[in-house]
C-alpha positions as CSV (number, residue, x, y, z in Angstrom):
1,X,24.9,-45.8,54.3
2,X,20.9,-46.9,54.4
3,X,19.5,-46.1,57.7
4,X,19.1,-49.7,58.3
5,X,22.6,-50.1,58.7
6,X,23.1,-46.9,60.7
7,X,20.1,-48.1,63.2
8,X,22.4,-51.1,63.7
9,X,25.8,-49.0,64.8
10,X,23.2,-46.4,67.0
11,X,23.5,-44.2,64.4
12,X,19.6,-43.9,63.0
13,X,17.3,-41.5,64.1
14,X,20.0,-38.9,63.7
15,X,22.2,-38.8,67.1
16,X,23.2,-35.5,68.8
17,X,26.3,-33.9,66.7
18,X,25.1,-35.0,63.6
19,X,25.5,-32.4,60.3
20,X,21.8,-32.2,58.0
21,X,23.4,-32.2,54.8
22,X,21.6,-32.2,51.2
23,X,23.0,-35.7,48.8
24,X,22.8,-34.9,45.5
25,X,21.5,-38.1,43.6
26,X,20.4,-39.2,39.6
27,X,17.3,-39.0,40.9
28,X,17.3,-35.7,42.6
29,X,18.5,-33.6,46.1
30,X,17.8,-36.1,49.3
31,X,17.9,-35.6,52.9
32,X,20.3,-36.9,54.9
33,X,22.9,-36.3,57.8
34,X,26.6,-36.9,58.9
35,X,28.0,-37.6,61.7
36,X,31.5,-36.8,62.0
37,X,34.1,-39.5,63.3
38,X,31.6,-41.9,64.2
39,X,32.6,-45.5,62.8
40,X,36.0,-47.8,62.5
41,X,36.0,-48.9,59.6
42,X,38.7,-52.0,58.2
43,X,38.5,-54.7,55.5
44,X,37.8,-58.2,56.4
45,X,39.3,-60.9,54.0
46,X,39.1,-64.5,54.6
47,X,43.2,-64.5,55.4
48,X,43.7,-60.9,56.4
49,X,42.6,-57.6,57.6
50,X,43.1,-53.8,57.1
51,X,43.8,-51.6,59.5
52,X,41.1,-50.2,61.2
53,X,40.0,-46.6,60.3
54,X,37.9,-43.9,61.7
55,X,35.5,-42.7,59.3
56,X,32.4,-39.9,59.1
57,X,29.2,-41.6,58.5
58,X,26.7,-40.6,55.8
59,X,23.1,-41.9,56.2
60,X,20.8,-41.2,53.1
61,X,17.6,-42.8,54.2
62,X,16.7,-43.8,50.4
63,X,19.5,-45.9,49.7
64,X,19.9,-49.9,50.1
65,X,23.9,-50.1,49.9
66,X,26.6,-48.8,52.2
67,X,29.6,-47.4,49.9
68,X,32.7,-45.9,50.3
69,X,34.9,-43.1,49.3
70,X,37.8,-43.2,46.9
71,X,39.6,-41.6,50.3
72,X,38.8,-44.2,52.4
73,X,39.1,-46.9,49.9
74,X,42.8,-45.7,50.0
75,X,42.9,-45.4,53.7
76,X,41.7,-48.6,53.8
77,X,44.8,-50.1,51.6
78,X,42.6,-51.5,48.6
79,X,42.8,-51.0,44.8
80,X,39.5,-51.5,42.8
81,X,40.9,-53.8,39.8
82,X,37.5,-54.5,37.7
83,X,34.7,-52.8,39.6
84,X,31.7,-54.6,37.4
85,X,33.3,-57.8,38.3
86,X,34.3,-57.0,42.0
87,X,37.7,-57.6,41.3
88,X,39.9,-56.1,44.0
89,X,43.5,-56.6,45.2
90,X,45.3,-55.1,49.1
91,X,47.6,-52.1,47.9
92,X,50.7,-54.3,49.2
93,X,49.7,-56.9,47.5
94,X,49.6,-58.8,44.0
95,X,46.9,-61.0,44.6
96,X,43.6,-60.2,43.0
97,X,40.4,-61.0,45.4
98,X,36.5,-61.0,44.6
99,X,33.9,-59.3,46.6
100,X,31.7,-61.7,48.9
């Protein structure tokens, strides 16, 4: 996640029990930290929510988006239909959703 949005959940500057770790990027090696265990983490749709999971946080101070993992994508109960489009559906689900 951007350190924007780690300074929002207490997480930016880098809190006791954080990891320094090295990201490896198409632009080249970056700084950053993890701290382990650190955020809940669920899916909010307009009619439903995941369950909550707790999640590591990775703060690379050069990037503008928060993303996920494939693991916690699957934690999370969501299936990535057409990523360009931001097509996704609830693994117990047949309805396909956009991003917002």
């Amino acid at each position: 996640m951007p350190s924007n949005a780690a300074k929002t959940l207490g997480l930016w500057p880098q809190p006791d029990g954080s990891l320094s770790i090295i990201f490896t990027t198409a632009g080249g090696e970056v700084e950053g930290y993890e701290v382990p265990q650190s955020v809940f983490v669920r899916v909010l749709a307009e009619d439903r929510a995941s369950k909550e999971v707790l999640a590591n946080a990775l703060i690379n101070p050069l990037t503008e988006d928060v993303l996920i993992s494939d693991a916690l994508a699957e934690e999370l109960g969501i299936q990535i239909l057409y990523p360009r489009r931001g097509i996704w559906k609830f693994s117990d689900e047949e309805r396909a959703r956009s991003s917002v």
